[in-house]
N, C-alpha and C positions, 0 to 999 in steps of 0.2 A: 504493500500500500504506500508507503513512501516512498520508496525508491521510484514508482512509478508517477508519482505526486511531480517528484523534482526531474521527472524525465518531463513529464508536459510541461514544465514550467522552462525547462532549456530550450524545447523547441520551439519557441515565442521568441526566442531570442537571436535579435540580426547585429547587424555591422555597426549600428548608432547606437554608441554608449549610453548616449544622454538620453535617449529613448528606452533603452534596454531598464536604465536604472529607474525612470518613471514607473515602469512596467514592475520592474520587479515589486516597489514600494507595493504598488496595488495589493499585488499576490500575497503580502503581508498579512494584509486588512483578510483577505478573503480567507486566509487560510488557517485567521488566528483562533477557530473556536473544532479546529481539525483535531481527531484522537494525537496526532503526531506534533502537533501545534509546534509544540517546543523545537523541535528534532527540524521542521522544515525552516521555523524562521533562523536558525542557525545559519543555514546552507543555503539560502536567499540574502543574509548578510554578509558571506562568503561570495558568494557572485556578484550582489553590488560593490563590494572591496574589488574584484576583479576588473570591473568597468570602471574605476578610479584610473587615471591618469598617473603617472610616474611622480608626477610635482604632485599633484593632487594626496598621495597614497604616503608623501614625504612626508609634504603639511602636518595629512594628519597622523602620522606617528612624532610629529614633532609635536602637537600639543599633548599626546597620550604622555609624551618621555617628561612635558613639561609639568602636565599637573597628574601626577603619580603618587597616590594618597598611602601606596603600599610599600613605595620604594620611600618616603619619607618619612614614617611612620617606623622604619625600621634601623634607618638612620639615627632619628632621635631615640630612640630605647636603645641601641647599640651604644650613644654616647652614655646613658645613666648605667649600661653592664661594663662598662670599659671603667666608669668608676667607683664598679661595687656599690651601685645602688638602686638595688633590685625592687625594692621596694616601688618606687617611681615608675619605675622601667615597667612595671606590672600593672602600674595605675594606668599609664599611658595605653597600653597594651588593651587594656578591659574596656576600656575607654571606645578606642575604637572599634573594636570587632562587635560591639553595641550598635554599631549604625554602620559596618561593615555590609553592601550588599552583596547576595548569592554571586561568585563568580566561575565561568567555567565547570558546572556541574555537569558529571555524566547523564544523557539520557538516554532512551531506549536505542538510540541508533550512533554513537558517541562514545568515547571514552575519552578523558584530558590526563594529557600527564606532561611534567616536566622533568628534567633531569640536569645533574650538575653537571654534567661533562659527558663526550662520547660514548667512554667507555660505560658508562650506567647503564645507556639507552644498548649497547649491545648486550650487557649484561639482562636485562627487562627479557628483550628479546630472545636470549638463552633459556632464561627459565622460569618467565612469569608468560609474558607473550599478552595481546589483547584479544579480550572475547567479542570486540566492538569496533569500530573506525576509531582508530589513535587521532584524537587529534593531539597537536604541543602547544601548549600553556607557552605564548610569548617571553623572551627573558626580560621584560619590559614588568612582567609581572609576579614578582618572587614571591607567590602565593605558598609554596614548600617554603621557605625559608619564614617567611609569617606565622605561619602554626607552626612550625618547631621551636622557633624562638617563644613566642604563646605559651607552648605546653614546659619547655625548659623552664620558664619563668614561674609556673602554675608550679611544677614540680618541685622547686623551691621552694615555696612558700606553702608545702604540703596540698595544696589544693586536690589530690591526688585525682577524684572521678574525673575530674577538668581536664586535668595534664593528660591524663590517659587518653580522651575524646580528642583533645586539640592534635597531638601526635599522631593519633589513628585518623586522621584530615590529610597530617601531612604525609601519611603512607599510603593511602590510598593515592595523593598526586605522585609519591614515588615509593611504590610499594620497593622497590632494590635500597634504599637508604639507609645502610648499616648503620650512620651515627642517628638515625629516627628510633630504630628499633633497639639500639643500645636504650637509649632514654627510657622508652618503655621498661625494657628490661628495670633499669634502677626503679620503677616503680610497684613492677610488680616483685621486685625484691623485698618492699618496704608495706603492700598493703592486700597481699594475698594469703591465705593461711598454709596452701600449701607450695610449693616451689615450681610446681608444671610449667604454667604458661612461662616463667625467668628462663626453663630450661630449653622450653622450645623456638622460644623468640632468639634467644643466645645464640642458637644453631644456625635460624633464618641468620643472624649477622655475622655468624662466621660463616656462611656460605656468600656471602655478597660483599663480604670486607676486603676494600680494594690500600688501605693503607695501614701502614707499622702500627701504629697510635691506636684503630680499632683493632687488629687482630689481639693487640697486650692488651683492650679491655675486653674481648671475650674471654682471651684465657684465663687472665682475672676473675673473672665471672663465675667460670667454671672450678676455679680453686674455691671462690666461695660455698660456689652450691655443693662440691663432694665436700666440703669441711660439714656441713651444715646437715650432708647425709649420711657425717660419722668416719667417712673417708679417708684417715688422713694423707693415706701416701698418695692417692690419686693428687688431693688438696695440694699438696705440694710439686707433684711433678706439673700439674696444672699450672703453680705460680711461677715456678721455674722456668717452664715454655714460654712466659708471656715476655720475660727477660731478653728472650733474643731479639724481640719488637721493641722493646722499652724499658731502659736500663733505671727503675722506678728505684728511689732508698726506700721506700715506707712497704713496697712488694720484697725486697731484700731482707729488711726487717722482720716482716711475716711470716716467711718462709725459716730463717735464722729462728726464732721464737718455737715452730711447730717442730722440726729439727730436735731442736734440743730439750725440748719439753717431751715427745715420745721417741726421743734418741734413733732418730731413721735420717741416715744421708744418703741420697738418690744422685746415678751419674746421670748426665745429660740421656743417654741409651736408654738406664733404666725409666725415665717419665716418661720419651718417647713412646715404650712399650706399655706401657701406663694408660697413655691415652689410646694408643691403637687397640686398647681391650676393652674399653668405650665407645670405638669408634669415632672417636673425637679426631676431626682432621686437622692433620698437620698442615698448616700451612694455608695461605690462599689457596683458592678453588684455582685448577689448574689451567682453566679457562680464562681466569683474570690474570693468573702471569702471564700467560701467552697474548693475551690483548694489550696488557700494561706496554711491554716490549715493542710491540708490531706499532700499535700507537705512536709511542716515542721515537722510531725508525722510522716512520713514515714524515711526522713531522717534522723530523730533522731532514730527509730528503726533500718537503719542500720550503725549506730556509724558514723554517715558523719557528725557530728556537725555542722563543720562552714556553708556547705551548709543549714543544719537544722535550726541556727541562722540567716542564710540571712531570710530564710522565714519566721519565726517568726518573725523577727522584721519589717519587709512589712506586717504580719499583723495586727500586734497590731497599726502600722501604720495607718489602714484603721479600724481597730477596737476601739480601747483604751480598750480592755477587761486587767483588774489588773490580774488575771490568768497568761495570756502569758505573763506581765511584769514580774512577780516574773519566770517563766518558763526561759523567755531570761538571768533574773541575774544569774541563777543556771548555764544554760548551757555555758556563759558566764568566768565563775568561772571554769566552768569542761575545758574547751578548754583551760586558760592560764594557767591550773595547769599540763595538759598534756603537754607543749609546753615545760614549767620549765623543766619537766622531759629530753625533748628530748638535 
């Protein structure tokens, strides 16, 4: 029934834009009390953007870039976390998502998502995939980056049902977002009776963790929950493992404490085998090193450096191969010596 809605509605449509886009207005009116209502005026605002002019289509992403209530909004609360004052930063925050309107919602024939970088959107594609037409959430509109920030903030301030809600917003715009699903995790660490959903969200973000900093807080995670389910030598080869991500004192500490408190020293080998009796993977999903890589070779073959050095250094990250370190100093040296120039 849609698809056929916006098939007659294409073949109305000739060479005169300014016609086309009269027409299309109409089709608006007529179509707005349609079972699909939602779904066609989507894709007739779609097609009027298409009959926009190059200057025209500029204009208007220049007033969208100028008055951007979401990219501002995030601004100002990122100044009050930048000086630890969360409190504000929350006020502000509640403030607007009060007279915040619905944006980019999936509907029957639709799906929106955004993503931070390349590699996500391959990653999605590996192994969530769409049951709907993708469409992408403009980066004009950091609508992931608003509910996480939302729900981090809610999270602090115990608000817990909230944080939970405002995160699970921002997973659904990017259901791959390991640092989303960490968040959760700390929450359902804090207000669950029993540990399930911590242990299974943990999994989802060690499955999609593309850098050093999350894989050390899943394994973290994981040394908590086998402490917590009696564990202890899993507890420690788990905290041990997170060590080659992030050389943490206060993970150092914990480990040293349980150590000497039930007198068990584990070699690197031994936690290894530790986790692999868990099933607990070692390491990035072997799919995101091989993208990490390819990525950062690719954009180094086409002279895009700094995007080239993002990749590199997420993967030596998740790697430590000395290769890509002496790689990232080179290119590193190439980028500030160009910059000199400019």
């Amino acid at each position: 029934m849609y698809q056929k809605v916006i098939e007659d509605i294409k073949r109305n449509l000739g060479d005169n834009n300014d016609l086309n886009r009269k027409y299309l207005i109409s089709q608006i009116d007529i179509y707005k009390h349609h079972e699909y209502s939602t779904e066609i005026v989507k894709e007739i605002s779609r097609m009027i953007w298409d009959c926009l002019s190059p200057e025209e289509q500029e204009e208007f992403a220049r007033i969208i870039e100028e008055e951007n209530p979401i990219r501002e909004i995030l601004i100002e609360v990122e100044f009050y976390i930048q000086n630890n004052d969360y409190e504000t930063a929350l006020e502000k925050l509640d403030a607007f998502m009060k007279t915040k309107p619905p944006l980019y919602e999936n509907d029957k024939v639709n799906e929106y998502h955004t993503f931070q970088n390349p590699l996500e959107e391959l990653i999605f594609n590996e192994f969530v995939g769409c049951e709907k037409e993708l469409r992408y959430i403009p980066d004009s509109q950091p609508l992931e980056d608003l509910y996480y920030a939302y729900g981090f903030l809610l999270r602090d301030s115990a608000r817990l049902e909230e944080a939970e809600d405002a995160l699970k917003e921002a997973l659904k715009l990017n259901p791959v977002s390991a640092r989303t699903i960490l968040e959760l995790c700390d929450i359902y660490k804090m207000k669950t009776p029993t540990f399930n959903k911590f242990y299974f969200y943990n999994m989802d973000a060690l499955k999609y963790a593309y850098s050093g900093y999350d894989l050390a807080r899943v394994y973290k995670n994981f040394g908590f929950y086998y402490y917590e389910e009696g564990n202890i030598e899993l507890s420690i080869a788990c905290y041990k493992y997170s060590l080659k991500y992030e050389n943490d004192p206060f993970t150092r500490e914990r480990i040293n404490l349980l150590e000497s408190n039930k007198n068990i020293s584990l070699t690197d080998d031994e936690c290894e085998e530790y986790l692999k009796s868990k099933h607990i993977q070692l390491g990035a999903t072997p799919f995101i090193v091989e993208n990490l890589k390819k990525l950062a070779a690719e954009y180094e073959n086409d002279n895009m450096l700094d995007q080239s050095l993002y990749f590199y250094r997420l993967f030596y990250s998740v790697n430590k191969d000395e290769e890509i370190f002496h790689k990232i100093k080179e290119l590193d040296l190439k980028v500030r010596r160009s910059k000199r120039k400019i």
